[in-house]
Backbone and ligand atoms as CSV (ligand in chain L), in Angstrom:
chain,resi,resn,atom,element,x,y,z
A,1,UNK,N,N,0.839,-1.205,0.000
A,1,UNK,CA,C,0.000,0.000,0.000
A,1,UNK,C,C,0.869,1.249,0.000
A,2,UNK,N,N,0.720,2.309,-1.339
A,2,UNK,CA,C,1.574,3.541,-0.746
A,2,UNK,C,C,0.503,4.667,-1.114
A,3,UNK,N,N,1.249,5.878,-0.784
A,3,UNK,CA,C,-0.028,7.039,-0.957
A,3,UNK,C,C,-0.504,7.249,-1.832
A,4,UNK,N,N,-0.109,6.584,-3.349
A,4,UNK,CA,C,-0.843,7.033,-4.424
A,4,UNK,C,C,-2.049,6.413,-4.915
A,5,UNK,N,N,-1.959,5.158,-3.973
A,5,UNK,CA,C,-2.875,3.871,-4.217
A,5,UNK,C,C,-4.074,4.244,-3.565
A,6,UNK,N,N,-3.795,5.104,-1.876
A,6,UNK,CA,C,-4.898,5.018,-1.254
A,6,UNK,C,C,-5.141,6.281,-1.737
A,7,UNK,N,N,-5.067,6.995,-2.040
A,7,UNK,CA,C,-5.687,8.224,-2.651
A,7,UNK,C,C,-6.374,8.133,-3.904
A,8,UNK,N,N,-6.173,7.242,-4.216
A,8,UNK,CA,C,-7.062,6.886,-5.947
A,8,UNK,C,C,-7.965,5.775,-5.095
A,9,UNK,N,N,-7.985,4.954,-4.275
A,9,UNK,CA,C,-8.841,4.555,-3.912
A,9,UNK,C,C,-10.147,5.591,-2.817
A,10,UNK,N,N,-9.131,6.445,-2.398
A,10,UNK,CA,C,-10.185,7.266,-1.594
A,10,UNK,C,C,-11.683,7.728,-2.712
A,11,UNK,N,N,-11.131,8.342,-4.167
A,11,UNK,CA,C,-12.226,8.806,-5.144
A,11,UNK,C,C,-13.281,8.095,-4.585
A,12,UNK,N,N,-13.446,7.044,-4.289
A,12,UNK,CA,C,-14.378,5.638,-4.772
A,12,UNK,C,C,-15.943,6.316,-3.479
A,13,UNK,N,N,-15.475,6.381,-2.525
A,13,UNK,CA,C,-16.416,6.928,-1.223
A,13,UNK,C,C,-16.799,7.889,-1.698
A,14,UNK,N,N,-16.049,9.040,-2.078
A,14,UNK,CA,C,-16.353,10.153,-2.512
A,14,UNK,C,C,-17.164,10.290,-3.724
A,15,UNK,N,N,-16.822,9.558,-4.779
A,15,UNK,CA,C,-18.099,9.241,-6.260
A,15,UNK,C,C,-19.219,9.243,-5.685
A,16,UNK,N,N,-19.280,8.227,-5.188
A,16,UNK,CA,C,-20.512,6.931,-4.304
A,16,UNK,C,C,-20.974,8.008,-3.313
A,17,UNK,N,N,-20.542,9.366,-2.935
A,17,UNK,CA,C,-21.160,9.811,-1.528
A,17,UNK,C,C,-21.584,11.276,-2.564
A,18,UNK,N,N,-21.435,11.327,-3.570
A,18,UNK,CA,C,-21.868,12.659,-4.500
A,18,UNK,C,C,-22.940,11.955,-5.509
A,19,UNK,N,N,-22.706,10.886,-5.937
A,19,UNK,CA,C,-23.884,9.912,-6.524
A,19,UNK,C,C,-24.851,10.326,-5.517
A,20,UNK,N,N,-24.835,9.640,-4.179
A,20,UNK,CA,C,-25.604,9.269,-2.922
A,20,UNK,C,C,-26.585,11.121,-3.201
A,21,UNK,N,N,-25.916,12.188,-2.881
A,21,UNK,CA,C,-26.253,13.710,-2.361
A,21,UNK,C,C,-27.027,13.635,-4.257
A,22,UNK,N,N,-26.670,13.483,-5.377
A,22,UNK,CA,C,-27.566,13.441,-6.665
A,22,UNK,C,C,-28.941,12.779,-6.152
A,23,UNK,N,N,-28.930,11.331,-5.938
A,23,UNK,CA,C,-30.213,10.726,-5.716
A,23,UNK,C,C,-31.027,11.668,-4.646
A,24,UNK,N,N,-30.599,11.894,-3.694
A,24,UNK,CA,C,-31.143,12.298,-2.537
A,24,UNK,C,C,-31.751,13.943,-3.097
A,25,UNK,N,N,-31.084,14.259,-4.406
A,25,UNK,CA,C,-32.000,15.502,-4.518
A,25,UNK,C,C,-33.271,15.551,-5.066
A,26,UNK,N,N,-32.438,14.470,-6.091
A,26,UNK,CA,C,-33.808,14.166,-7.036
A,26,UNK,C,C,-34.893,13.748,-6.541
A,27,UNK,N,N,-34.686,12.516,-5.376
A,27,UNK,CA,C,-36.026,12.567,-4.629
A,27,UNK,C,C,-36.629,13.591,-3.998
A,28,UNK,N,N,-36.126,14.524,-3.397
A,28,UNK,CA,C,-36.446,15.660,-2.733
A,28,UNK,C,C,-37.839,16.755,-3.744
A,29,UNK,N,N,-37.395,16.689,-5.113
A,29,UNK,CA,C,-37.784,16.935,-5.726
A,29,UNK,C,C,-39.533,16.515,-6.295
A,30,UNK,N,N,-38.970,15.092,-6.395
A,30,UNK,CA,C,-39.928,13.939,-6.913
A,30,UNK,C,C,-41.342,14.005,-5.745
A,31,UNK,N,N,-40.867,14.452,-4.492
A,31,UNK,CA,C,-41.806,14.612,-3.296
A,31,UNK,C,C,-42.121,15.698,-3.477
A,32,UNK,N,N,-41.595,16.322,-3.846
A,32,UNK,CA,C,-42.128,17.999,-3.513
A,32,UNK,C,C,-43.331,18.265,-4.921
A,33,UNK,N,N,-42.853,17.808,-6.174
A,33,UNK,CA,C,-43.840,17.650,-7.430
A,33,UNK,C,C,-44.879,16.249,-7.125
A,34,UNK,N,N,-44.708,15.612,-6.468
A,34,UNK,CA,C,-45.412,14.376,-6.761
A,34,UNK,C,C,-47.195,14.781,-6.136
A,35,UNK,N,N,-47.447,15.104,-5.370
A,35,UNK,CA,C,-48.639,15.550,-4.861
A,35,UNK,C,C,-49.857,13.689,-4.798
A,36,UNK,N,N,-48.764,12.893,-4.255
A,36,UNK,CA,C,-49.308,11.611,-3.533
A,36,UNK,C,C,-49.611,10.832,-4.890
A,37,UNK,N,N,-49.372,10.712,-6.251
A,37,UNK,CA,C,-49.594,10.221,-7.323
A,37,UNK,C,C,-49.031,8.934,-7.243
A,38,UNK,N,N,-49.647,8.011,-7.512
A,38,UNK,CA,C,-49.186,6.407,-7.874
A,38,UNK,C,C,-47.343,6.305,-8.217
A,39,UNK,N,N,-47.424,6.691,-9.858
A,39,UNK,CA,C,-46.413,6.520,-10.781
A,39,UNK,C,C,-45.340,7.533,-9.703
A,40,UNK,N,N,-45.436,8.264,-8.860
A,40,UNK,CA,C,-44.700,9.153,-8.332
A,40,UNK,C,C,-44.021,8.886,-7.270
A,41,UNK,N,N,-44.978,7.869,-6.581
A,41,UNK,CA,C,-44.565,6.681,-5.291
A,41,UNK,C,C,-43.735,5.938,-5.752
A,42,UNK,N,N,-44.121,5.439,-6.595
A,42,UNK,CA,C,-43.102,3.966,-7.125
A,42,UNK,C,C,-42.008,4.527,-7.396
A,43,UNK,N,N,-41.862,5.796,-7.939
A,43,UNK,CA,C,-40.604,6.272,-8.766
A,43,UNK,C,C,-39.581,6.094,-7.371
A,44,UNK,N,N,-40.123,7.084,-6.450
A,44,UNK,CA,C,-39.322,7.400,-5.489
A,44,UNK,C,C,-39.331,6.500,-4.534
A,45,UNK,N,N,-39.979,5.413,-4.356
A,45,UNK,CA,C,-39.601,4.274,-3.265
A,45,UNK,C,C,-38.093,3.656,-4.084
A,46,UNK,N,N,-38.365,3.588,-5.525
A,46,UNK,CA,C,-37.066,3.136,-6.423
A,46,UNK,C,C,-35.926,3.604,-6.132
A,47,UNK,N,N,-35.924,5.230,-6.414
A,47,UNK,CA,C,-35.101,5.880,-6.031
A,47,UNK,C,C,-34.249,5.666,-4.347
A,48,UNK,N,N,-35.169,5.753,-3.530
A,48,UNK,CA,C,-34.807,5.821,-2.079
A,48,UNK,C,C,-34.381,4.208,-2.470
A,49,UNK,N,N,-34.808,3.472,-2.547
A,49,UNK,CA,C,-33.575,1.825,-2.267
A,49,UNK,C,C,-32.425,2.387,-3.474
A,50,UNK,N,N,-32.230,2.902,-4.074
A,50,UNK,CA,C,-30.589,3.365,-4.620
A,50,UNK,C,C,-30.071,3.817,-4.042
A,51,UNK,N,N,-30.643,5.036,-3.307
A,51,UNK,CA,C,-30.057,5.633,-2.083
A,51,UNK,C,C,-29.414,4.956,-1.231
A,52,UNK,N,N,-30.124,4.050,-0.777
A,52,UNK,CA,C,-29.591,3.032,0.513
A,52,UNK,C,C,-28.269,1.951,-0.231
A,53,UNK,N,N,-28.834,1.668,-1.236
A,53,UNK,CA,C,-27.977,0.403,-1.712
A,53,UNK,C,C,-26.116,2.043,-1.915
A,54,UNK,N,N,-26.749,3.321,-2.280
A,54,UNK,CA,C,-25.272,3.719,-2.546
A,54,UNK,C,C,-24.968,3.811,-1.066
A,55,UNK,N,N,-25.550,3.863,-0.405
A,55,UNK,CA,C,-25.136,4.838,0.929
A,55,UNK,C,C,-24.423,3.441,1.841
A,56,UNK,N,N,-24.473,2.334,1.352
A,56,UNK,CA,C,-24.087,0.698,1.949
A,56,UNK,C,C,-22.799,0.794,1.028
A,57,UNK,N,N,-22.679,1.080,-0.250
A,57,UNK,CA,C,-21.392,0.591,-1.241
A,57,UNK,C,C,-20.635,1.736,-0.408
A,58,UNK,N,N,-21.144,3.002,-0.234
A,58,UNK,CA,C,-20.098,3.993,0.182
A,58,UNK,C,C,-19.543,3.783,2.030
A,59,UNK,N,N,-20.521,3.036,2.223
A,59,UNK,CA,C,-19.593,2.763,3.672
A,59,UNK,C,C,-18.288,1.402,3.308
A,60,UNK,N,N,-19.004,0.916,2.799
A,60,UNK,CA,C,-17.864,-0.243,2.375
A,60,UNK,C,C,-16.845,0.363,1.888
A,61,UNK,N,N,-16.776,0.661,1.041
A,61,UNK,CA,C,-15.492,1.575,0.665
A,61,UNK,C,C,-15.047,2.546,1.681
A,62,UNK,N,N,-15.822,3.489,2.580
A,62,UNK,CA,C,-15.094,4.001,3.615
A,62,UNK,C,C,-14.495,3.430,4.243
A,63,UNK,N,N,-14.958,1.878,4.825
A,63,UNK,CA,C,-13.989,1.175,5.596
A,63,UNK,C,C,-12.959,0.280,5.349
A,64,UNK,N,N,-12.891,0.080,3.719
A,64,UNK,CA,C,-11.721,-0.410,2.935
A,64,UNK,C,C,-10.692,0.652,2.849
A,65,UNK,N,N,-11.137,2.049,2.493
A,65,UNK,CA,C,-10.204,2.687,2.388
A,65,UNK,C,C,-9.822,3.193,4.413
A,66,UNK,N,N,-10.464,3.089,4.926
A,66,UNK,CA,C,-9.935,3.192,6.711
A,66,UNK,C,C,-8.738,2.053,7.085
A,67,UNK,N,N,-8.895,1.071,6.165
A,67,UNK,CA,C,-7.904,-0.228,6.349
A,67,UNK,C,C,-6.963,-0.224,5.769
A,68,UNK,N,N,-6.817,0.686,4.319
A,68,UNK,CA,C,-5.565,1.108,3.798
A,68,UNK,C,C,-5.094,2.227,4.127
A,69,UNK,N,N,-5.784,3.170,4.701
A,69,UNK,CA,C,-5.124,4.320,5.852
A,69,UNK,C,C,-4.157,3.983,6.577
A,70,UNK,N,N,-4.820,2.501,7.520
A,70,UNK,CA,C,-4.251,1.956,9.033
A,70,UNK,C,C,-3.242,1.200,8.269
A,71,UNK,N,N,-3.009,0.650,7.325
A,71,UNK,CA,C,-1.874,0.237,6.914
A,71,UNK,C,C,-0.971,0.805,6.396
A,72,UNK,N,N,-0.859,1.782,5.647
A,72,UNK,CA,C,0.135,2.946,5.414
A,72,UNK,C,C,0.586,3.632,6.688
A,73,UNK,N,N,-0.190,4.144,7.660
A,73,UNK,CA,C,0.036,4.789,8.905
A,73,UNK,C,C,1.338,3.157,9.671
A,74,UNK,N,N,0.775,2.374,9.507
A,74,UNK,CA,C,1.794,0.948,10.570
A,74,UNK,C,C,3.018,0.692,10.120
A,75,UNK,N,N,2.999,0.441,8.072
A,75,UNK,CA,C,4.462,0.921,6.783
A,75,UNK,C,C,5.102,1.831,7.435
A,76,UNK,N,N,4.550,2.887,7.585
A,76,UNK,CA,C,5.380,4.563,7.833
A,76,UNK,C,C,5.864,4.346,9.169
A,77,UNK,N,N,5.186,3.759,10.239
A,77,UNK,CA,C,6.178,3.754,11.617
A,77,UNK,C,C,7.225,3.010,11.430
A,78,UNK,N,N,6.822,1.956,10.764
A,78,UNK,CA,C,8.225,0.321,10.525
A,78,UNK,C,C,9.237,1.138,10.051
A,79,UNK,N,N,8.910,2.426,9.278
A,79,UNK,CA,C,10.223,2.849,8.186
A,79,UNK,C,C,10.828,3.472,9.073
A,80,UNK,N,N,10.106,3.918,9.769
A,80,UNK,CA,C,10.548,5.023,10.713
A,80,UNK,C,C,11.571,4.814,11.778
A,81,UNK,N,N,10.701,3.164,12.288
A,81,UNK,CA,C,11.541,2.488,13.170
A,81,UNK,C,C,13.061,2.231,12.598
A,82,UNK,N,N,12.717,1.588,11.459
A,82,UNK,CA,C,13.931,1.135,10.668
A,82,UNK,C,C,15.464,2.215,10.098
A,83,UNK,N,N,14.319,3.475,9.855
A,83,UNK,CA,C,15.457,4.206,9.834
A,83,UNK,C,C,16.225,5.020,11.163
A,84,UNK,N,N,15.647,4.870,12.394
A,84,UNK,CA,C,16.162,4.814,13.376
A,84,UNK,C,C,17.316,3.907,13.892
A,85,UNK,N,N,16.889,2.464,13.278
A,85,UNK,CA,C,17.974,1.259,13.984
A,85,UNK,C,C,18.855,1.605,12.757
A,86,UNK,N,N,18.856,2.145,11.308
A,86,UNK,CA,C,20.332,2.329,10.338
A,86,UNK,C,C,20.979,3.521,10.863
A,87,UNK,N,N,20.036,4.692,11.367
A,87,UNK,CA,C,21.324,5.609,12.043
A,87,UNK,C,C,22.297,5.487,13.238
A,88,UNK,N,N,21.245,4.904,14.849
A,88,UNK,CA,C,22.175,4.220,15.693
A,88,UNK,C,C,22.818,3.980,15.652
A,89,UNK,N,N,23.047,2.060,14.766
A,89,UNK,CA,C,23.452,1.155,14.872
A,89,UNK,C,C,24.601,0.798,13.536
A,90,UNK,N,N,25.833,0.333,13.944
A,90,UNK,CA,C,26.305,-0.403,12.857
A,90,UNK,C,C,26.677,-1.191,12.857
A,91,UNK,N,N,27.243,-2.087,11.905
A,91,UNK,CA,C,27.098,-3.588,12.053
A,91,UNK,C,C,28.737,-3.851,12.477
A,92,UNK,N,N,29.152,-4.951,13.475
A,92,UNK,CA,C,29.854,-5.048,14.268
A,92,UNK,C,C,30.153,-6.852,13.984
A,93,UNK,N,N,31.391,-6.933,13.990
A,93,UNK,CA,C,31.643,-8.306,14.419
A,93,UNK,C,C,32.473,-8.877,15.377
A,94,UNK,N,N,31.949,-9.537,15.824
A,94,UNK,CA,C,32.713,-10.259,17.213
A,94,UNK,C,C,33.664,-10.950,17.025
A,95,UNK,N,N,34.316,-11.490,18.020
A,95,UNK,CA,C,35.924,-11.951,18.008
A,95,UNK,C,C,35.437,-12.920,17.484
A,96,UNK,N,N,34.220,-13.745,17.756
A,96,UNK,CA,C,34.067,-15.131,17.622
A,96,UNK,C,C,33.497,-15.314,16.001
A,97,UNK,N,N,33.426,-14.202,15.104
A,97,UNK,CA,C,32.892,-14.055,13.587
A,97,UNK,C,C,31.585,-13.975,13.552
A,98,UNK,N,N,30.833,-13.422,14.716
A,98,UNK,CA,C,29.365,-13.382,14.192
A,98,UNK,C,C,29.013,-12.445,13.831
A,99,UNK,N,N,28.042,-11.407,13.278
A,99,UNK,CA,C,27.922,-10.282,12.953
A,99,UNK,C,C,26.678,-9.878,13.471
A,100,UNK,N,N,26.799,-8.967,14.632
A,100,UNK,CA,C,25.865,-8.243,15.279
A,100,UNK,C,C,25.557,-6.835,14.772
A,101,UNK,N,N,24.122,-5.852,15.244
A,101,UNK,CA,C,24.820,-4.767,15.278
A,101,UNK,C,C,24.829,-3.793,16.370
A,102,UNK,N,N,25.617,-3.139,16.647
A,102,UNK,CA,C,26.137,-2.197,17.467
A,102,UNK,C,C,25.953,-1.014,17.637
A,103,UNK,N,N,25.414,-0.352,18.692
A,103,UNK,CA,C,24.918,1.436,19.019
A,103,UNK,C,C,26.525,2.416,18.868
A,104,UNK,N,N,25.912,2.905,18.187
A,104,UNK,CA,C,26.973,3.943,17.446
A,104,UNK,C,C,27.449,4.372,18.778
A,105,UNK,N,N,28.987,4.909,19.033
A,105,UNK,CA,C,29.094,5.881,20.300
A,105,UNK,C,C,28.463,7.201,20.034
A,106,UNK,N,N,28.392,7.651,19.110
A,106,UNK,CA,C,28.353,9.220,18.857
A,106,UNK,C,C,26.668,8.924,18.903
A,107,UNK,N,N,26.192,8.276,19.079
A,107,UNK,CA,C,24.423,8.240,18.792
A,107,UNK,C,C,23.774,7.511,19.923
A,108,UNK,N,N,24.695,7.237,21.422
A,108,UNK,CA,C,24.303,6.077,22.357
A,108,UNK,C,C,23.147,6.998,23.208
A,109,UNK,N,N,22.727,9.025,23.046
A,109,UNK,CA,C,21.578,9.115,23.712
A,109,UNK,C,C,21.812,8.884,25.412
A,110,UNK,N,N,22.733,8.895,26.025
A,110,UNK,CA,C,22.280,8.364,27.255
A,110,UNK,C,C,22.423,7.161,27.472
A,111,UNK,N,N,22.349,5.968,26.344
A,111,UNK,CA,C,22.338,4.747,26.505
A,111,UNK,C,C,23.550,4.127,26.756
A,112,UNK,N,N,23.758,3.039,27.502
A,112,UNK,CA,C,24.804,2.177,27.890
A,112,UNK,C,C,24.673,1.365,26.455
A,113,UNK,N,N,26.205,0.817,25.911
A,113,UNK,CA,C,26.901,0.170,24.750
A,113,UNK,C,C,25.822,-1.124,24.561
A,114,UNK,N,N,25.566,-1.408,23.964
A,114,UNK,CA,C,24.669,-2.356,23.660
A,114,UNK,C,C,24.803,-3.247,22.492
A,115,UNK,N,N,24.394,-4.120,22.281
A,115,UNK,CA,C,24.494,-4.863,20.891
A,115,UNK,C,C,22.669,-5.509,20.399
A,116,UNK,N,N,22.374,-5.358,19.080
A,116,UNK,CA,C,21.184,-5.386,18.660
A,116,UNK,C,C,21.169,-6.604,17.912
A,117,UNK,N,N,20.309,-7.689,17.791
A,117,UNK,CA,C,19.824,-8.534,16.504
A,117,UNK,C,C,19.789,-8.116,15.038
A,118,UNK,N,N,20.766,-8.310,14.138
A,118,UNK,CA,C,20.962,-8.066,13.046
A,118,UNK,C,C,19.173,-8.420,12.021
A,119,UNK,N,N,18.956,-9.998,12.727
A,119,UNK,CA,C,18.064,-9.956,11.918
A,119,UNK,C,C,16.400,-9.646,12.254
A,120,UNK,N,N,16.106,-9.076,13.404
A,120,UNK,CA,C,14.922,-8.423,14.113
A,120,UNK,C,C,15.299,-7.169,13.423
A,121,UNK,N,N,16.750,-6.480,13.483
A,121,UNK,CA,C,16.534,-5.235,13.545
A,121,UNK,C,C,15.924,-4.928,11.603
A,122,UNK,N,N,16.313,-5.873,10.786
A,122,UNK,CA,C,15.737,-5.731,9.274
A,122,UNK,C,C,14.201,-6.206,9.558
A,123,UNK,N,N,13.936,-6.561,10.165
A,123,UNK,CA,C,12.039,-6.063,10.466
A,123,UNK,C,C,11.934,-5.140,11.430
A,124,UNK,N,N,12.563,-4.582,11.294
A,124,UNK,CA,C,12.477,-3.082,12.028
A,124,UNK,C,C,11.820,-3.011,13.672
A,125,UNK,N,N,12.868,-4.422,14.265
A,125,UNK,CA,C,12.321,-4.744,15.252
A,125,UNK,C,C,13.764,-4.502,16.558
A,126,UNK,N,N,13.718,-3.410,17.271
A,126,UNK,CA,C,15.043,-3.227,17.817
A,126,UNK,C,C,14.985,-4.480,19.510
A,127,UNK,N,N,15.749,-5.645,19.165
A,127,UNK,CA,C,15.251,-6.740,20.024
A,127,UNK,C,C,17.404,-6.917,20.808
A,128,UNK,N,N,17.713,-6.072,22.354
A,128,UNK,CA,C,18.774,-6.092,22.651
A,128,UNK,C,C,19.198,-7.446,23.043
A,129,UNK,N,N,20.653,-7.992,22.731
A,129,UNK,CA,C,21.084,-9.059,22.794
A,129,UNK,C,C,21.460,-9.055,24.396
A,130,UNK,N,N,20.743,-9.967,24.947
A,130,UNK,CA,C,21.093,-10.528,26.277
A,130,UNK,C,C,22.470,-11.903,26.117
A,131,UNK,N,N,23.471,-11.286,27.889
A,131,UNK,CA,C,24.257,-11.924,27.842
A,131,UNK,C,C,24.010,-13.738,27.832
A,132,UNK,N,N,24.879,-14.232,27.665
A,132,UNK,CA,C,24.180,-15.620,27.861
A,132,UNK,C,C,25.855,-16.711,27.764
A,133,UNK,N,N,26.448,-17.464,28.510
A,133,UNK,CA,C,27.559,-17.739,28.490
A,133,UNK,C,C,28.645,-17.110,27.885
A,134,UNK,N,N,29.325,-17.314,26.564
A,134,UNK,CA,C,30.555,-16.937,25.779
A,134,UNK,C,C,29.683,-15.899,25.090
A,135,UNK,N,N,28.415,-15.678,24.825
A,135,UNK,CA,C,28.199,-14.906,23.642
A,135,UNK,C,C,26.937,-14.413,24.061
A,136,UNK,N,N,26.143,-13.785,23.028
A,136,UNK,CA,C,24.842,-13.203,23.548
A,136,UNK,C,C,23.715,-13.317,22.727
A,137,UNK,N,N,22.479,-13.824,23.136
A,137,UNK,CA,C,21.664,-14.621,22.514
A,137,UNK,C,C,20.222,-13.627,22.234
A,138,UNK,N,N,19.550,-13.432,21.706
A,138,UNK,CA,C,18.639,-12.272,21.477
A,138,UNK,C,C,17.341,-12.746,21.959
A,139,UNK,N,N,16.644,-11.780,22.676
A,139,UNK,CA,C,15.426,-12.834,23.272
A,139,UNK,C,C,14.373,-12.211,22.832
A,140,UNK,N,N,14.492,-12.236,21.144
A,140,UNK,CA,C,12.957,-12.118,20.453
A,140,UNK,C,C,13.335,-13.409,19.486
A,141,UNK,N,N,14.159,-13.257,18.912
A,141,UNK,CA,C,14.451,-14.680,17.900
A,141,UNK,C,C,14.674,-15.744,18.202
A,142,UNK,N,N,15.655,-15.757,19.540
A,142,UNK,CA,C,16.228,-16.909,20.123
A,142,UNK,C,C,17.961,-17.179,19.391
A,143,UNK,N,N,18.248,-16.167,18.363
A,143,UNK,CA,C,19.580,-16.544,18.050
A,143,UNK,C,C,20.391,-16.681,18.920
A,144,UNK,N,N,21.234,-17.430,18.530
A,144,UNK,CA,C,22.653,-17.377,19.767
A,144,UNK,C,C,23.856,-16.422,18.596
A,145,UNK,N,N,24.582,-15.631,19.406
A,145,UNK,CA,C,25.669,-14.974,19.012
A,145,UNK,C,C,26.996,-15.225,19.438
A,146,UNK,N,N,28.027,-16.167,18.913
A,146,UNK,CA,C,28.917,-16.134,20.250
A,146,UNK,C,C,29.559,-15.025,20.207
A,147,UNK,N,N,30.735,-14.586,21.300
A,147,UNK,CA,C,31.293,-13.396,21.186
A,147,UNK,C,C,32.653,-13.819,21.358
A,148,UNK,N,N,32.745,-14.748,22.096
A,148,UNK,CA,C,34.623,-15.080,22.831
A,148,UNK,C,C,34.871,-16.389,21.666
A,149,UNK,N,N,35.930,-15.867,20.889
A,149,UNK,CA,C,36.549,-17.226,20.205
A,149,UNK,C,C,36.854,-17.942,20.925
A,150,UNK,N,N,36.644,-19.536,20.036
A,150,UNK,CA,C,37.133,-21.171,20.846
A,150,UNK,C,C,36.616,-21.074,21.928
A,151,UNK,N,N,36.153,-22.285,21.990
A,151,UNK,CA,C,35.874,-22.971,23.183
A,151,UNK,C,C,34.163,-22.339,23.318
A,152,UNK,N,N,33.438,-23.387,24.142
A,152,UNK,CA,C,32.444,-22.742,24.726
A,152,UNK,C,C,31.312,-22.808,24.071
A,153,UNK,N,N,31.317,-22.327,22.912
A,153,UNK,CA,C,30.251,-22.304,21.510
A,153,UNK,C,C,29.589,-23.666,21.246
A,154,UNK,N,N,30.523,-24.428,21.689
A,154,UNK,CA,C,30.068,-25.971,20.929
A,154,UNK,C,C,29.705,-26.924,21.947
A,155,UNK,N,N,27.901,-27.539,21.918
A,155,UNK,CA,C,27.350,-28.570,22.508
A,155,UNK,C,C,26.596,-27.100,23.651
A,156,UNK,N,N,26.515,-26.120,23.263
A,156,UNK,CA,C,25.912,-25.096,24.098
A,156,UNK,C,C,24.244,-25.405,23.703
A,157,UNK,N,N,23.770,-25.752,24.671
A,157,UNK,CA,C,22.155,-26.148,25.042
A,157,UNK,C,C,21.617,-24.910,25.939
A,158,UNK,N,N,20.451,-24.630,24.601
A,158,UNK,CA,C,19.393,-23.944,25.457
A,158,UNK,C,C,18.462,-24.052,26.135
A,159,UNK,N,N,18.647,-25.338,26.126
A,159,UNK,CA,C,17.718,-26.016,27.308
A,159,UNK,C,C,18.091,-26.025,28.741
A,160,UNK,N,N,19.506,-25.844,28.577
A,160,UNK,CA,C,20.166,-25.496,29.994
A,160,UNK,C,C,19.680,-24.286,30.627
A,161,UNK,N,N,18.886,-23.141,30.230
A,161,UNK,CA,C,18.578,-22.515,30.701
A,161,UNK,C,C,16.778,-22.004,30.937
A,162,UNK,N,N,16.317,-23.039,30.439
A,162,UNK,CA,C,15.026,-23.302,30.877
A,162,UNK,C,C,14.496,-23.601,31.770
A,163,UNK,N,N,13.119,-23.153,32.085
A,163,UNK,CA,C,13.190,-23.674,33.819
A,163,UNK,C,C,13.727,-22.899,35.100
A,164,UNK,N,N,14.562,-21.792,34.492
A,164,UNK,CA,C,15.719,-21.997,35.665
A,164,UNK,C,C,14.633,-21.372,36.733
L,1,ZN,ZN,ZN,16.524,-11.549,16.820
């Protein structure tokens, strides 16, 4: 969904709600000339169910296009988020060859040094790597990161820390 889509879809309510204000005059009309005549009833009971049937298509479309609103508005925070975690953060590798990424010094805000999930943070999801033996393991994905070369990395169970 981007803005050019929901804006050409917005027309659609708006046709359908100026259609809707046409019918609604013409009946206005049709009552005001009709003076209780048969052929004059029927016309305008006709009329009034168009009315209704537009005034039903134009809510539908109001709330299709309310759903591509709320989804462009949720796009635009993710980007937002996202371009937040590319200015912070850069990508960092550990002694042990993994590739994390890392809070800029010049951009840490107050914040203590930290290290981020490389691959949360490309869904624009800023998820901080908790310590966890030799390395540091992210506790939205569950990756493990090691950090200290040799040793340690290997036969490391995360089940060992379940439960605790
Ligand atoms: Zn992660």
């Amino acid at each position: 969904m981007d803005i050019p889509s929901v804006v050409e879809n917005a027309q659609q309510p708006i046709a359908l709600l100026n259609g809707g204000a046409n019918l609604a005059q013409n009946i206005r009309k049709l009552v005001q000339a009709a003076k209780g005549s048969a052929a004059s009833t029927a016309q305008i009971t006709e009329l009034t169910l168009e009315l209704q049937q537009k005034l039903i298509d134009a809510q539908q479309a109001q709330s299709a296009l309310l759903n591509d609103l709320l989804d462009l508005k949720s796009e635009m925070m993710q980007m937002d988020r996202r371009l937040e975690l590319e200015t912070r953060y850069q990508l960092h590798e550990t002694p042990a060859g993994a590739q994390v990424l890392v809070l800029r010094p010049e951009r840490h805000d107050g914040e203590p040094l930290h290290y981020i999930c490389p691959t949360c943070a490309d869904a624009a999801k800023k998820s901080i790597l908790q310590p966890q033996g030799t390395g540091k393991r992210c506790p939205a994905c569950d990756t493990f990161f090691p950090f200290e070369p040799d040793g340690g990395g290997s036969g490391y169970s995360t089940t060992k820390f379940i439960g605790r």
